[in-house]
C-alpha positions as CSV (number, residue, x, y, z in Angstrom):
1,X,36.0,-6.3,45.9
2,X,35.8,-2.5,46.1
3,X,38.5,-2.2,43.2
4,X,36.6,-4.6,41.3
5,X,33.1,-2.7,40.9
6,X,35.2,0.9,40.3
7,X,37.3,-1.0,37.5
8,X,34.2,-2.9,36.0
9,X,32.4,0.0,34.5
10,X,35.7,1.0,32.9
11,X,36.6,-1.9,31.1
12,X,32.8,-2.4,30.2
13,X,33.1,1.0,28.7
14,X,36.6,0.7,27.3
15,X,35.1,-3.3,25.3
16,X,32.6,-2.0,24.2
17,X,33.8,1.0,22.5
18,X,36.6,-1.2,21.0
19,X,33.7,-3.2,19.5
20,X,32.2,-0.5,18.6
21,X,35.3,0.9,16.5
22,X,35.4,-2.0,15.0
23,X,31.7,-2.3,13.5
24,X,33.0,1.3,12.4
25,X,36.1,0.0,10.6
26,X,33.6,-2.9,9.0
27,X,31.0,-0.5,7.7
28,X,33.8,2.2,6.2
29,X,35.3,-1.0,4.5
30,X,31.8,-1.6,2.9
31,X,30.9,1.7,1.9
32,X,34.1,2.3,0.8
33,X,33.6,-1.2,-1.5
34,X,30.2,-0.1,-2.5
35,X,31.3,3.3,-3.4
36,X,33.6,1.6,-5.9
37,X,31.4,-1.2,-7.2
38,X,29.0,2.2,-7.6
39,X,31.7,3.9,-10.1
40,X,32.3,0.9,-11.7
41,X,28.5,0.4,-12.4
42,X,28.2,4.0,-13.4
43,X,31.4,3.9,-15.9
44,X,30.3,1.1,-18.3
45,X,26.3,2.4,-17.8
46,X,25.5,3.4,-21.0
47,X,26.3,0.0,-22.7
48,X,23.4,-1.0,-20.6
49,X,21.2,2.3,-21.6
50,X,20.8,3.3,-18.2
51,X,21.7,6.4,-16.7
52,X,25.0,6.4,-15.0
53,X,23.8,7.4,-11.5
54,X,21.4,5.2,-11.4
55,X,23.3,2.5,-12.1
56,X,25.6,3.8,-9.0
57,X,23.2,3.8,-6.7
58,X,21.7,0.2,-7.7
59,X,24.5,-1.6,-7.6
60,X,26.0,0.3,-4.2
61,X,22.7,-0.9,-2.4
62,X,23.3,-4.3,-4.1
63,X,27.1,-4.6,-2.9
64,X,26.1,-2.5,0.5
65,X,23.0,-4.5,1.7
66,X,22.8,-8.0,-0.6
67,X,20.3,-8.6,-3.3
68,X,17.7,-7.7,-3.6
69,X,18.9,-5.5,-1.4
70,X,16.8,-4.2,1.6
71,X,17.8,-0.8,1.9
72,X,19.0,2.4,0.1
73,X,23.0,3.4,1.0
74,X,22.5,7.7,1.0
75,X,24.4,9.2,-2.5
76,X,26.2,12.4,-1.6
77,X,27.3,12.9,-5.1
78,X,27.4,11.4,-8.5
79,X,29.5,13.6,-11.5
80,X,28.7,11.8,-14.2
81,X,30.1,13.1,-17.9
82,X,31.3,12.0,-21.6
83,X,33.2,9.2,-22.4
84,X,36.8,9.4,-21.1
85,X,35.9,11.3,-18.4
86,X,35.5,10.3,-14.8
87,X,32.4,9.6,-12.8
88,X,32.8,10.2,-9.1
89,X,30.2,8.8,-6.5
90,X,30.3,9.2,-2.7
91,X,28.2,7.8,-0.2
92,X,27.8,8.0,3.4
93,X,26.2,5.2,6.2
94,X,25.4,6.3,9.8
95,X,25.8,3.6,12.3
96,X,23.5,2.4,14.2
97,X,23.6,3.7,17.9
98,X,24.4,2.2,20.5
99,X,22.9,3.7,23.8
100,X,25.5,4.1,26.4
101,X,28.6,4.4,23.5
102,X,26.6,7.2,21.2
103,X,26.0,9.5,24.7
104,X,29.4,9.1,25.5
105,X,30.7,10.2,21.8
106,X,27.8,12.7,21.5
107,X,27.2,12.4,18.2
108,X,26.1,9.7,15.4
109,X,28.8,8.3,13.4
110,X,28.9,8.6,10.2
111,X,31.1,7.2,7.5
112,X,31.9,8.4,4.3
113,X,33.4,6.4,1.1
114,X,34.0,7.9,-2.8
115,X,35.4,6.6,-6.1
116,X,36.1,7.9,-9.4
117,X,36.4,5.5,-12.7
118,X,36.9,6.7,-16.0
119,X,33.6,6.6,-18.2
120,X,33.8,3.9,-20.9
């Protein structure tokens, strides 16, 4: 009994911060996916008439959070130029925190994705 409540808390601990790397695997997948959906969106823009980093940025939120989507994925960058040349967009997410995991890391996590695409 006595071995069992000192090895509890440890393997509590040890789960959960194996879920917890693995919501941080699933959300760097989805910004990474968003982040290329984003320079996608950006490179064929102006056949739409809209600016290129808007574009990014509406369709990241769209791939990111659904449609209509229901919140706005943070743009670090977006280097937009002439045709031929290629757009780069990079976003980042913060997870959410969890209480006892976050202390124990001591910091948010934050995860970053970028793409580049030739402009059409």
């Amino acid at each position: 009994m006595v071995e069992f409540v000192i090895v509890l808390p440890l393997m509590l601990v040890l789960i959960f911060m194996i879920v917890y790397a693995g919501i941080g695997f699933e959300r760097y997948s989805r910004v990474t996916n968003a982040a290329r959906v984003a320079a996608r969106a950006a490179a064929v823009a102006r056949f739409d008439g809209v600016p290129p980093c808007v574009a990014a940025q509406n369709a990241a939120d769209i791939a990111m959070f659904g449609n209509p989507p229901t919140q706005t994925l943070p743009m670090d960058e977006c280097h937009a130029g002439l045709p031929g040349e290629l757009v780069t967009v990079a976003f980042s997410y913060e997870l959410k925190p969890i209480p006892f995991i976050t202390r124990v890391i001591g910091r948010p996590i934050v995860v970053h994705g970028k793409a580049a695409e030739r402009m059409e």
